[in-house]
Residue, then its C-alpha position, 0 to 999 in steps of 0.5 A: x493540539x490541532x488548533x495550536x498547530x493551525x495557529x503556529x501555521x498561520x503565525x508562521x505565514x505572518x512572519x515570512x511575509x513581514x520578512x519582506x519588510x524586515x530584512x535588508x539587503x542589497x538591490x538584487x541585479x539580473x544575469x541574463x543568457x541563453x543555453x543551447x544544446x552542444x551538437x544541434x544547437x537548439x534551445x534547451x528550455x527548462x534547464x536549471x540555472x544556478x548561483x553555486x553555493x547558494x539557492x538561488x536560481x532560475x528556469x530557462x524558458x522556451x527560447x533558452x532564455x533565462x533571466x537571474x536575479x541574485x544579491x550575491x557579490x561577484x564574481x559568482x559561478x553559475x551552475x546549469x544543469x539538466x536531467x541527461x545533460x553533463x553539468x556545467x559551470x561559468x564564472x560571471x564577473x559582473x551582471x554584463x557578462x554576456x553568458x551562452x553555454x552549451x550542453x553536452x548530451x550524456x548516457x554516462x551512467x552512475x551519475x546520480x546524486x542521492x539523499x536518502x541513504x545517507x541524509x546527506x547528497x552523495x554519489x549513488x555509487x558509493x552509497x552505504x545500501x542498496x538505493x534506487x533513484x528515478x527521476x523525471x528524465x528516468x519517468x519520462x523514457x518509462x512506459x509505466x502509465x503513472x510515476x507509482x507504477x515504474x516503481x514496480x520496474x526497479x529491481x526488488x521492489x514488489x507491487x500489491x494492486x488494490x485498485x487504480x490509484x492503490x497500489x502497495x509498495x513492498x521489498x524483500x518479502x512479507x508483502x502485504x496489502x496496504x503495506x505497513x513495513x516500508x515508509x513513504x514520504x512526501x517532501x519530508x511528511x509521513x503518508x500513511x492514513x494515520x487512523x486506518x494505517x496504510x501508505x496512501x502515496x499514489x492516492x493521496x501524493x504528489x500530482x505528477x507534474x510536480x513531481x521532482x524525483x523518487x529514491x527508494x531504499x530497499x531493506x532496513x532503514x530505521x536507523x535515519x529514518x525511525x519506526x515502519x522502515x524496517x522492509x524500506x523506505x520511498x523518498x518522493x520529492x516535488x519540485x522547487x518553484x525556484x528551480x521549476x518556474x512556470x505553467x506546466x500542463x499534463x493531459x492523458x486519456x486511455x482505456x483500460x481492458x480486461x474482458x472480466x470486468x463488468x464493461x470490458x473496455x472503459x476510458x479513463x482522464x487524469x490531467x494535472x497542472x501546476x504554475x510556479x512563479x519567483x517574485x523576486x529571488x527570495x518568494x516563489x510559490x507554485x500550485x497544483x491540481x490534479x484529477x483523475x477518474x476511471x472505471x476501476x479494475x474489479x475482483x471477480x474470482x469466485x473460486x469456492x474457498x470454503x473447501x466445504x462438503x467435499x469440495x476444492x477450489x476450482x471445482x466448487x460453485x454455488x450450483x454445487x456447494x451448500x457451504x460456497x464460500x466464493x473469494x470476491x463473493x461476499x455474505x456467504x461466509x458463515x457457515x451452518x452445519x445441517x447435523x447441528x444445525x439443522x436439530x433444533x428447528x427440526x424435531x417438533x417435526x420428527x417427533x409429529x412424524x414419529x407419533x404419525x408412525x405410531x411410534x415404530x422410530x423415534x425422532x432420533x432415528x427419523x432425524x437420522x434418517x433424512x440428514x444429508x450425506x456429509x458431503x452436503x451438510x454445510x450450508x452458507x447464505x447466497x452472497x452477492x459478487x464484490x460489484x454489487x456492493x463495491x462503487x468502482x467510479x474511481x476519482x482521485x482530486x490532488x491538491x497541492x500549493x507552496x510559498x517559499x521565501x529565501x531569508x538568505x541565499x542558503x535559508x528557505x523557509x516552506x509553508x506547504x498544503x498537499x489535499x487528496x480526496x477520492x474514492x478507490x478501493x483497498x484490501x485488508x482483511x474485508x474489501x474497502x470502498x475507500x468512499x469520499x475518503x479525503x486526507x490532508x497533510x500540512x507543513x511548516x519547514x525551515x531549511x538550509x543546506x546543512x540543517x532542517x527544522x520540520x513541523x507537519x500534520x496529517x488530517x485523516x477522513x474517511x469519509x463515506x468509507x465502508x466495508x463491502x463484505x460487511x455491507x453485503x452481510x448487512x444487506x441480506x439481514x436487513x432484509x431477512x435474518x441469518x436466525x429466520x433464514x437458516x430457519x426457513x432453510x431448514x424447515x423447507x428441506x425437513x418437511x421435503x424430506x420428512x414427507x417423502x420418508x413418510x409415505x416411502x416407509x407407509x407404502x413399504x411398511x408390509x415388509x417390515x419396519x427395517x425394510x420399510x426404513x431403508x427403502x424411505x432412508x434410500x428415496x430420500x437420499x436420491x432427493x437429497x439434491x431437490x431438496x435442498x435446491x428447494x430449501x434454498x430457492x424458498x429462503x432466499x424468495x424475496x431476495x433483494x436483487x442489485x440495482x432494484x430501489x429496494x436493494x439500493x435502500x438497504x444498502x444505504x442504511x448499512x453503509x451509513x451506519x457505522x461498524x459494528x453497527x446496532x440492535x436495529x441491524x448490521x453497520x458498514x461505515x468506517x468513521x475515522x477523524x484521527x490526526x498526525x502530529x510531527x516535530x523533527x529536525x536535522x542538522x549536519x556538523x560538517x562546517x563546524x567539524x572537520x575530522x569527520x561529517x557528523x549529523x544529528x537528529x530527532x523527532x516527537x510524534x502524536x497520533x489523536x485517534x478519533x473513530x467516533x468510538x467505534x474502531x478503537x477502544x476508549x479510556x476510563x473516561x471514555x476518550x479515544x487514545x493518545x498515543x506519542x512517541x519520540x526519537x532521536x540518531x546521530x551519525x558519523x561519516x569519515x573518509x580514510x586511505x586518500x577518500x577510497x574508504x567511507x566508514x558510516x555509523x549510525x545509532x537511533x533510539x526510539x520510545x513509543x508510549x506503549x513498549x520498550x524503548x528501541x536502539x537502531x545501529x547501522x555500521x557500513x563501509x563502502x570501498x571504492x577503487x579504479x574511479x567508480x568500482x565500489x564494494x559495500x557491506x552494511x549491517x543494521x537493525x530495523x523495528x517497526x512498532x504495531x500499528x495503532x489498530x493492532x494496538x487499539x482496535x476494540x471491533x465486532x465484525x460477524x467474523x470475530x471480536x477485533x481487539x488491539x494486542x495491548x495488555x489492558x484489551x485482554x483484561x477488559x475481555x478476561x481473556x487473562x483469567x478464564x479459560x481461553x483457547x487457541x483455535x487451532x486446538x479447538x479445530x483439532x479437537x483437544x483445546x489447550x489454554x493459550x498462553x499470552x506472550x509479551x506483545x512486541x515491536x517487530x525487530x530485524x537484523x540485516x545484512x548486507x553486501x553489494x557491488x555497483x559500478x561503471x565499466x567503460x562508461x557504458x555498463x553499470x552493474x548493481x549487485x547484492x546479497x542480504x540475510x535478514x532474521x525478524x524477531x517478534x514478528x507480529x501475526x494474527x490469533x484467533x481465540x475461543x472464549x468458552x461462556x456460560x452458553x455451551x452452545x456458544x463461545x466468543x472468538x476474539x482475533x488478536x495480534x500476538x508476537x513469535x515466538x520464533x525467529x525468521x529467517x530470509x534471504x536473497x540477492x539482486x542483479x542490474x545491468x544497464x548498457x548505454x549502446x551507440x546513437x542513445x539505445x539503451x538496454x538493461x535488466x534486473x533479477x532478484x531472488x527472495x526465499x523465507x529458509x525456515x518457513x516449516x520451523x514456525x509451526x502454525x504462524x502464519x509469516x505472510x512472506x507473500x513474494x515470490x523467489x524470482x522476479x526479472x525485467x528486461x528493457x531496451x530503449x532510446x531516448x533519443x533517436x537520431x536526435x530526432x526526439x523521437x523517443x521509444x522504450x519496452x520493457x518486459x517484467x516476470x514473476x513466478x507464482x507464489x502462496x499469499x497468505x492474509x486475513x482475506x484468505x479463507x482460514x482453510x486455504x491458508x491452513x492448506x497453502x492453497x492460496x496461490x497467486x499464478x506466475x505472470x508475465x506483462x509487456x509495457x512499451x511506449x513512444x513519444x515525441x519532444x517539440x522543443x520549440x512548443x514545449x510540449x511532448x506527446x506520448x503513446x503507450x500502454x501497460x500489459x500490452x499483450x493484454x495477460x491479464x493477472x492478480x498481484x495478491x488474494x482476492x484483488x482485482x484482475x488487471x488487464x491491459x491499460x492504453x494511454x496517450x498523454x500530451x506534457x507541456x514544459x515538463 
């Protein structure tokens, strides 16, 4: 499939090149002309210039000049147009007109035209849903340090930050690390790392220069846009090298601080460049680069999460706590039980003491006797902190290149190749140091503006990819085995403790043997603490000590082995090759039928799943999985009652090799009135189908046995046939059979009202309320195989489906006021709330968001047309629990996981010289320096400073 694609591609690059020599058409003419802005009468570079019902265009440079070169017959209507700026047109009659137009400066809010609700351009006011849009105007007045990091600006939208460049984009509840419930796309391609499953849009997207716009639809939208949108949908969109001509430059250096951090204060560089040039009005092309390197944000929370002996989160520390389980402390998480435990590998000794005695106690009553209270029985490894084992060097290289050719003026055909590579770190249920990881995604595209046909492929590799908790547990077996460790352990504490009752009862024994022992019980209990302090400092003599020769070589033996590893010893390595495949394709009526717009739709998908079979399960010949799916939805759109009524109708259908088949309606009305008051009411339905390791992943962790929900993995492991059981009625000391269900995609049920409009050409209000019911809702089970060893059970974790609906609930409110001499000031609440939570017994929802959330802003963009520009911004959040595969099984049962309430200020300036083209901008993030965690066991982010220099952005 991979080399058919490769050579549909570069037989389609033959075809558009030989195009030059195929199609005929008339000499093409030039349009030149100036544009300035009204008012000040300066220049205005960088606007676009248009030929109106077709795509042909041009960029004015930095004298306002632009030069057009069109085929289209005159007269003609040009359409110039700038981000901020009151659209213009002007009729030209022949290539002599002489053409100079001013632009008027506007803050007229509610302007934007948006696709992503609809799949069609509409106004954002009379959008079916909820949609938010940002675009380069809207990045550049923001204070956020990247494009990715405003989103977390918009009302709703919740951020998850695993590291610099990975951060998770989520709305509406059950957030999660690497989010799986909102789908991003790039220029059309899906993002998600197809074989480990998360969004990579900040990390492996578009470089910022080229980035055109992001519109991001939060709640359900499977019914345009299929499976995984069922939380959202982010539309990021690079520019046209038709449109955006010419060298564009971005340079920004800063630091980033937090006091936590292993080096408080540590710079950072990202520069990016992209060139785009038009041949003629037909082949353009544009490249981009783009580079980034940091010192990463680090996880350093070494809260006790065990709860072991006695102990809580706050209070616990390796110093006090035999069973410490720190939360960024890693190969400290099994835990052994002195009572059980500690038996075996101590009665050869009690029953030599006992015969020592001549047998006045028995082994039983000896071993008793010198067992520590319960409060100090459980005992764990020592771990070693997350940057020990963790390659915090962040890099991130983007790699971007395009060829357009115009076949007509309203038919554009695409070959683009967008390349990522890097290293960043990422949260599943271990801490991943995503090594060298590098993706590819590659499109052939064929485009008008009624119709689009689309072929892409996405490359996965994950490089020198390795899991840091495995590493650290790999690295102290390497060294010395949990079984010789725990034996060490053990026998140094026995032999303390034997010794010490030994000649306590010898001295005492003139008092008779019951005062004998209680005086050698009560000498060894007030030892109790030496002695294990000893016990530990013997097991752990030798220990290798990050950053000694020795360390660093065991560390590179289990981080290139591959998971799980192999008899000789513990593995880290994540290897996945897997590929993407997609076909799909577009195509709007409305030309050909008049009574109302209708669209139609489809697509076929291909996952190869390829971990060198060491991730997911194999066929009976061995093979890694193929797993297709396809999918296809029609549209109808009609306005009634003089264009004050749209009704839109939507119905998708879904087929995945693996379940059932899905229909996705989506029925809406949107009612506008008083010129730009609109009132909408949506409802639909949204599925997202398992990922491909919760359908496939057949992994031995130290943890559990990890396998895929699909049935045939329960019968490769007779999880169907013997006796097996849930762990939560093992914990509680009556095991019950656990009945399997059917495993199911997610499904929801939404509805939605909203409200959004312009008062007086100054306020715009945005307004909703939604109530969501999620069906099948996929969670994780942990299962307790009993074997012929009754000293030993195999535990398996599984994905399984509810039983039970969920229920949620919220609403949202944005106010945005455009003041006299271009202030700005606006703001945003939401509220979300899970209703049911206590009805789902022990199923674990991972809701992960917090009830309230808001933002202030106030800003100018620019002051006294000076371009001078300034803008800050205030965001809150309140606390909330975070519930994840990360979270120790004892906090998450507890609901101890709380992540604080927080607030950050983000504030910037800058300034525009137009006649350089250039715009420098000072600013920083979390300026106050609060720093804060946005989910468990993620890293600390403090504050991040940055100036940066734009060149014709």
């Amino acid at each position: 499939m991979r080399s058919i694609l490769i050579k549909a591609f570069i037989g389609c690059l033959v075809l558009l090149l030989s195009l030059t020599q195929i199609i005929s058409a008339q000499n093409p003419v030039s349009i030149n002309g100036t544009v300035r802005e009204k008012g000040s009468g300066n220049v205005m570079p960088g606007v676009t210039v248009a030929v109106k019902g077709s795509n042909t265009g041009a960029i004015t440079g930095s004298g306002g000049a632009f030069t057009l070169r069109t085929t289209h017959a005159f007269p003609l209507t040009l359409v110039f147009s700038y981000v901020g700026f009151k659209t213009e047109e002007q009729q030209i009659s022949s290539a002599t007109d002489k053409v100079a137009i001013e632009l008027s400066s506007t803050e007229i809010l509610g302007q934007e035209v948006v696709v992503a609700a609809s799949r069609t351009q509409e106004s954002i006011l009379q959008s079916p849903v909820s949609i938010e849009k940002l675009d380069t105007r809207a990045l550049k007045a923001s204070p956020a340090p990247s494009y990715y990091d405003a989103l977390a600006n918009l009302k709703g939208v919740e951020m998850s930050t695993q590291s610099l460049t990975f951060k998770s984009v989520n709305t509406r509840g059950f957030n999660s690390n690497g989010n799986t419930r909102v789908l991003q796309l790039n220029d059309g391609m899906d993002n998600q790392a197809p074989g480990l499953n998360f969004a990579v849009g900040n990390m492996v997207g578009i470089p910022e220069v080229d980035l055109d716009n992001m519109e991001l639809i939060p709640g359900a939208a499977s019914a345009l846009y299929g499976p995984n949108a069922l939380n959202g949908i982010l539309l990021m969109n690079s520019k046209n090298p038709f449109q955006y001509q010419g060298l564009s430059a971005l340079v920004k250096t800063g630091f980033l601080n937090d006091a936590g951090r292993s080096t408080a204060t540590t710079g950072y560089y990202d520069v990016s460049v992209r060139y785009a040039h038009a041949f003629s009005d037909k082949v353009a092309f544009k490249l981009n680069v783009g580079y980034l390197q940091a010192k990463d944000w680090q996880a350093y929370d070494h809260r006790d999460q065990s709860l072991a002996n006695g102990h809580t989160l706050e209070n616990g520390t390796r110093a006090n706590n035999e069973g410490y389980n720190g939360v960024n402390v890693y190969g400290d998480e099994n835990t052994v039980n002195m009572y059980t435990g500690l038996k075996p590998s101590l009665m050869p000794q009690m029953i030599a003491l006992s015969q020592q005695l001549g047998g006045a106690l028995t082994p039983d009553q000896l071993y008793n006797a010198i067992l520590p209270p319960q409060n100090m029985s459980n005992v764990t490894r020592t771990g070693y902190n997350e940057a020990d084992v963790v390659d915090y060097t962040t890099k991130n290289l983007k790699l971007n290149a395009a060829l357009h050719y115009r076949l007509t003026t309203n038919l554009e055909a695409i070959l683009q190749g967008s390349y990522g590579s890097g290293t960043t770190v990422y949260t599943g249920a271990d801490r991943y140091s995503l090594k060298n990881f590098n993706m590819g995604q590659y499109k052939v595209e064929l485009k008008s503006p009624d119709f689009y046909v689309r072929l892409y492929t996405t490359q996965e590799r994950a490089g020198d990819s390795y899991a840091g908790g495995t590493l650290a547990s790999g690295i102290n077996e390497a060294w010395k085995t949990s079984q010789q460790w725990y034996t060490e352990y053990f026998g140094t504490y026995g032999l303390a403790a034997g010794n010490l009752f030994k000649t306590t009862f010898t001295n005492n024994l003139g008092q008779g043997i019951p005062a004998a022992f209680a005086a050698a019980q009560a000498a060894v209990q007030s030892q109790q603490a030496n002695f294990i302090g000893a016990a530990r400092t013997n097991a752990d003599k030798g220990r290798l000590i990050p950053g000694t020769p020795e360390f660093d070589a065991a560390a590179d033996k289990v981080k290139n082995k591959p998971i799980p590893g192999d008899a000789s010893g513990v593995g880290a390595k994540f290897t996945d090759k897997t590929n993407l495949y997609q076909a799909e394709f577009m195509y709007n009526f409305h030309n050909l039928i008049h009574f109302a717009e209708i669209l139609v739709g489809g697509n076929y998908r291909r996952y190869a799943l390829n971990s060198e079979k060491t991730l997911f399960a194999v066929d009976d010949n061995g093979d890694e999985f193929r797993i297709n799916e396809y999918g296809g939805y029609v549209q109808v759109m009609k306005k009634l009652i003089d264009d004050h009524v749209k009704l839109t109708g939507s119905l998708r259908y879904d087929k995945n090799m693996n379940f059932k088949g899905q229909f996705s309606p989506r029925l809406s009305a949107v009612y506008t009135f008083l010129g730009t008051h609109n009132i909408r009411a949506s409802y639909q339905t949204g599925f997202r189908i398992p990922h491909n390791q919760d359908q496939y992943i057949d992994l031995v962790t130290p943890q559990a046995h990890l396998i895929g929900g699909l049935p045939f993995l329960r019968e490769r492991y007779g999880l169907d046939k013997g006796p097996v059981f849930s762990l939560q009625s093992v914990q509680a000391g009556a095991p019950k059979q656990y009945v399997f269900r059917e495993f199911l995609p997610e499904r929801i049920q939404a509805y939605e009202i909203g409200y959004k409009a312009v008062i007086a050409k100054q306020l715009l209000v945005d307004a909703y309320i939604y109530k969501n019911d999620f069906k099948n809702m996929n969670g994780t089970q942990v299962l307790v195989q009993p074997t012929a060893d009754p000293t030993k059970n195999n535990i398996f974790s599984i994905p399984v489906s509810a039983t039970e609906v969920v229920h949620s609930w919220g609403w949202a409110l944005g106010l945005d006021y455009s003041l006299p001499l271009n202030f700005t000031a606006g703001g945003n609440i939401s509220y979300n709330e899970l209703t049911n939570e206590k009805d789902l017994g022990s199923f674990m929802t991972m809701y992960n968001t917090p009830k309230v959330r808001y933002s202030l802003n106030f800003g100018n963009r620019n002051i006294a047309n000076s371009n001078f520009a300034f803008n800050i911004l205030w965001k809150w959040q309140e606390s909330f629990i975070w519930q994840s595969s990360f979270v120790g099984p004892n906090l998450n049962a507890a609901g101890l996981s709380e992540i604080p309430a927080y607030g950050t200020l983000d504030a910037m300036v800058s300034k525009f010289f137009p006649k350089a083209k250039t715009t420098v901008k000072l600013g920083a993030a979390n300026i106050l320096n609060k720093k804060y965690v946005q989910s468990w066991g993620n890293p600390t982010v403090g504050m991040q400073g940055y100036i940066s220099i734009g060149y014709n952005l």
